[in-house]
C-alpha positions as CSV (number, residue, x, y, z in Angstrom):
1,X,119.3,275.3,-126.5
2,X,119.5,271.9,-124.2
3,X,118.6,269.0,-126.3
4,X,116.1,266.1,-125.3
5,X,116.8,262.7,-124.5
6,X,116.6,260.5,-128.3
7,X,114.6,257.8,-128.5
8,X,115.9,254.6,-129.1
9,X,114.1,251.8,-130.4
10,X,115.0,248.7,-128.3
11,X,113.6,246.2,-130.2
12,X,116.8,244.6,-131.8
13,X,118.5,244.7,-128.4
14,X,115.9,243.4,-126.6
15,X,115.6,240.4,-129.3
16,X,119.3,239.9,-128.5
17,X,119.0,240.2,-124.5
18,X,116.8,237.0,-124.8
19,X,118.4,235.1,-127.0
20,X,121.3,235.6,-124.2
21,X,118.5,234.4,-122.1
22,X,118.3,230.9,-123.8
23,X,122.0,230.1,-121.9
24,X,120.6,229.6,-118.5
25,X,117.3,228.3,-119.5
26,X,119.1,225.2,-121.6
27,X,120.8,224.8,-118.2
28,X,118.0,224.9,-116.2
29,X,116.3,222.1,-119.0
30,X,119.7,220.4,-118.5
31,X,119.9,221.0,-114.9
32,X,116.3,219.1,-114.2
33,X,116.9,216.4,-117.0
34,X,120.3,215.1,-115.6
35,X,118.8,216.0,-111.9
36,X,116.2,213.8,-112.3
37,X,118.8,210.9,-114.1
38,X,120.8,211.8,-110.7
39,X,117.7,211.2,-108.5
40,X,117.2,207.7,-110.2
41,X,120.8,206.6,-109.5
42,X,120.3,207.8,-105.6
43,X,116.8,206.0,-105.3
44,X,117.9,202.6,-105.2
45,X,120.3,204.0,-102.6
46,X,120.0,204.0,-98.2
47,X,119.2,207.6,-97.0
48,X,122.1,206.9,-94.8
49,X,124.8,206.2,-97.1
50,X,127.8,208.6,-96.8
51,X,128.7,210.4,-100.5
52,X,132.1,209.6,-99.7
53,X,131.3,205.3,-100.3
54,X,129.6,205.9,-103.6
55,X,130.4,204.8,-106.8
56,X,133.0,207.3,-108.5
57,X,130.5,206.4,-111.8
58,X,127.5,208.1,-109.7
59,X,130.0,210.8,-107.6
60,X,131.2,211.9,-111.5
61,X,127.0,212.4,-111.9
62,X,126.5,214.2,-108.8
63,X,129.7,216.6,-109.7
64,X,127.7,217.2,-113.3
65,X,124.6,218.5,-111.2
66,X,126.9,220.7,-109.3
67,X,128.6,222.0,-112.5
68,X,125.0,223.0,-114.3
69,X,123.9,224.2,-111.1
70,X,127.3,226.7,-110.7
71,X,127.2,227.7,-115.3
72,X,123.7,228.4,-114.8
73,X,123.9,231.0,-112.1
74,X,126.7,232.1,-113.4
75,X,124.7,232.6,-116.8
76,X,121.9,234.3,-115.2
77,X,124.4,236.7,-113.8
78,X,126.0,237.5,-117.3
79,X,121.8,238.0,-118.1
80,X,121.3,240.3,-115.6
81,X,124.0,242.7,-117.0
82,X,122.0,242.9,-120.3
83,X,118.7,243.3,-118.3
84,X,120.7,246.3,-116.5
85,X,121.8,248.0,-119.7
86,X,118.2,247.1,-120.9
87,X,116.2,248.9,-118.2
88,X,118.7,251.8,-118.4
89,X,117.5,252.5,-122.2
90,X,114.1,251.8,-121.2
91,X,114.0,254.7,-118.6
92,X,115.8,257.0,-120.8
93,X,112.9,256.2,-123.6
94,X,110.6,257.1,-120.8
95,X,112.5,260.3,-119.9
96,X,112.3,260.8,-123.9
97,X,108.7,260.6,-124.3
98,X,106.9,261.5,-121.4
99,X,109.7,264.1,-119.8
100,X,111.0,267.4,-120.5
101,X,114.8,266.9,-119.2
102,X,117.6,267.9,-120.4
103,X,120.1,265.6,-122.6
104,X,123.1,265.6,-120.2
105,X,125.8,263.4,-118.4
106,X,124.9,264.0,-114.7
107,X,121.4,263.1,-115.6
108,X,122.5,259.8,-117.5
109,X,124.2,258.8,-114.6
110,X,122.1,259.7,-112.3
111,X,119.5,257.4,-113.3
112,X,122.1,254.2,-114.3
113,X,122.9,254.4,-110.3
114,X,119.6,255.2,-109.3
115,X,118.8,251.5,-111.0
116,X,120.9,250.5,-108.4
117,X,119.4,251.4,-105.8
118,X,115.6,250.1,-106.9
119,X,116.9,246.6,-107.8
120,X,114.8,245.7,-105.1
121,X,111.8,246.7,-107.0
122,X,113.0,246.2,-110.8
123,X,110.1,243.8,-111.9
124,X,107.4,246.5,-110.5
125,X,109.9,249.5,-112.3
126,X,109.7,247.4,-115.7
127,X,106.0,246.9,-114.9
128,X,105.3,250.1,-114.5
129,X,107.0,251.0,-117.8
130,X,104.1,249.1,-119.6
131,X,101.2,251.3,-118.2
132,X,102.1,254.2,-118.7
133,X,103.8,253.6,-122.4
134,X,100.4,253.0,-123.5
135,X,99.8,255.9,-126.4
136,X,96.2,257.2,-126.3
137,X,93.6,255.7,-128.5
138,X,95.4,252.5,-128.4
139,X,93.1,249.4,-127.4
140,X,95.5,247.6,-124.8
141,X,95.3,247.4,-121.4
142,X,98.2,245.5,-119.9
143,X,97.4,242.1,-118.1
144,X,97.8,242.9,-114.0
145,X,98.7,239.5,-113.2
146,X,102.3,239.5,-115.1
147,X,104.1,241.4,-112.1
148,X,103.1,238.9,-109.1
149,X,104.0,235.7,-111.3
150,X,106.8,237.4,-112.5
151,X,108.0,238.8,-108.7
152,X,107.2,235.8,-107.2
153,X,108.9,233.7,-109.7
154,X,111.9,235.8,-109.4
155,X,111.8,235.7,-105.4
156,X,110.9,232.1,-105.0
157,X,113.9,230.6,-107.2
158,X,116.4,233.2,-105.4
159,X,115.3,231.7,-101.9
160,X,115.5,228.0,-103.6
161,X,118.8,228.5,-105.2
162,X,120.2,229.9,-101.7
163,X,118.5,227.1,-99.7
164,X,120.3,224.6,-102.5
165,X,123.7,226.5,-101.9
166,X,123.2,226.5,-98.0
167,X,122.5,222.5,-97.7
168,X,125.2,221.5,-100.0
169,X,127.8,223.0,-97.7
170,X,127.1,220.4,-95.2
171,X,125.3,217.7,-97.4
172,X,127.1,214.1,-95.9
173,X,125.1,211.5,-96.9
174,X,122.8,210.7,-99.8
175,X,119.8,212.1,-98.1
176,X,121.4,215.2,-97.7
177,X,122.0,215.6,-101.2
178,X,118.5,214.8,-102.3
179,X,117.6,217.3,-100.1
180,X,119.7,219.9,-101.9
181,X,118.5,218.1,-105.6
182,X,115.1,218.9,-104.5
183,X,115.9,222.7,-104.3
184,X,117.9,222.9,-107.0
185,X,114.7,221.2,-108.8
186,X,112.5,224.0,-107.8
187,X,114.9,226.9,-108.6
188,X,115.9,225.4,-112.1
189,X,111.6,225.4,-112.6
190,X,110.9,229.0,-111.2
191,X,114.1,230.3,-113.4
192,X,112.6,229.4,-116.7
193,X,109.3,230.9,-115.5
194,X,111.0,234.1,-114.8
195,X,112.8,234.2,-117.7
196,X,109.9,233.9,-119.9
197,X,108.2,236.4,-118.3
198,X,110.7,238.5,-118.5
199,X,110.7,238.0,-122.2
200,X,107.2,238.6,-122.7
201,X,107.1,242.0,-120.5
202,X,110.1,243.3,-122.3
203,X,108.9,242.5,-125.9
204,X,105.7,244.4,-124.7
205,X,107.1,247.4,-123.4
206,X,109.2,247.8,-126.5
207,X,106.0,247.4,-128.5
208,X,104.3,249.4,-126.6
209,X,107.1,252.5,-126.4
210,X,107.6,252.5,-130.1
211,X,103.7,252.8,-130.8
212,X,104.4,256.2,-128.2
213,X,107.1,257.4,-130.0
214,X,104.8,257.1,-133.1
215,X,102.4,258.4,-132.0
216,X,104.1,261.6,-130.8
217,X,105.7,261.8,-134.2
218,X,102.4,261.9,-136.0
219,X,101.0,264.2,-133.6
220,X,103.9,267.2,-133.9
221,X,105.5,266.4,-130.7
């Protein structure tokens, strides 16, 4: 006889998935706090004025913006492999309480690739996962307006961050880097909305699974 997919409570590793998240969002607090220390320094300065005839004090500043701009992607990168593993063990709990498949290998892999290849619609995925977790009887309907601040969040500090990355490559003058500071600005700001989203939907669907897998419990499942 095939056995069923277990269910695994997620709640310790999704407490530890966002503390992981507190990384990039210091950076991005760091990132708009020195930024805007940065900003000050170029203010008194002529839009004009090549990079190359600054102070080494304020090029040694500008080089710390570019360093908590480079940790803090780089952070969100190491997040998004603990989001990945996250979402996996979410899908299987889904497969666990609301399918009838078969515990097996192929299956397991199947769906860790088939992540892959909805990254482009991951927030609506998780979303989704809060709907229909929802156990019967239970009082709760999910808030609708989470996945469009939370996509839009997500998709808005991507296109900053690229638009930073893409002006600094020919950023010549100190109006050219202010430019790219105000960017950065606005990606560092839609980061720590998105993380905090995520936070809150991930907590939520964890809640919400578990009160499931109760449920089902109680119920002779």
């Amino acid at each position: 006889m095939s056995q069923r997919y277990p269910f695994y409570d997620l709640t310790r590793f999704t407490w530890a998935t966002n503390l992981v998240s507190i990384v990039p969002g210091v950076l991005c607090v760091a990132g708009l706090l020195h930024g805007l220390w940065s900003w000050e320094a170029l203010s008194v300065l002529s839009a004009e004025a090549p990079l190359s005839t600054l102070s080494l004090a304020t090029q040694e500043r500008l080089a710390t913006d570019t360093f908590i701009r480079e940790m803090q992607v780089l952070s969100t990168l190491v997040l998004v492999l603990f989001y990945t593993y996250w979402v996996f063990y979410a899908s299987r709990n889904m497969l666990a309480l609301f399918e009838d498949d078969a515990r097996s290998a192929l299956r397991s892999l199947t769906l860790f690739l088939g992540l892959f290849a909805r990254l482009h619609k991951i927030t609506r995925l998780i979303d989704g996962m809060r709907f229909q977790s929802v156990p019967p009887g239970l009082d709760h309907d999910p808030a609708k307006w989470w996945l469009p601040v939370w996509s839009l969040s997500l998709l808005s500090a991507n296109v900053c961050k690229l638009t930073a990355v893409y002006l600094m490559a020919s950023a010549a003058t100190v109006g050219d880097f202010r430019a790219v500071m105000i960017w950065a600005f606005a990606a560092f700001a839609l980061y720590l909305i998105f993380y905090v989203v995520t936070a809150r939907v991930t907590f939520e669907v964890v809640w919400l699974q578990r009160l499931s897998h109760e449920y089902q419990q109680e119920n002779g499942r």
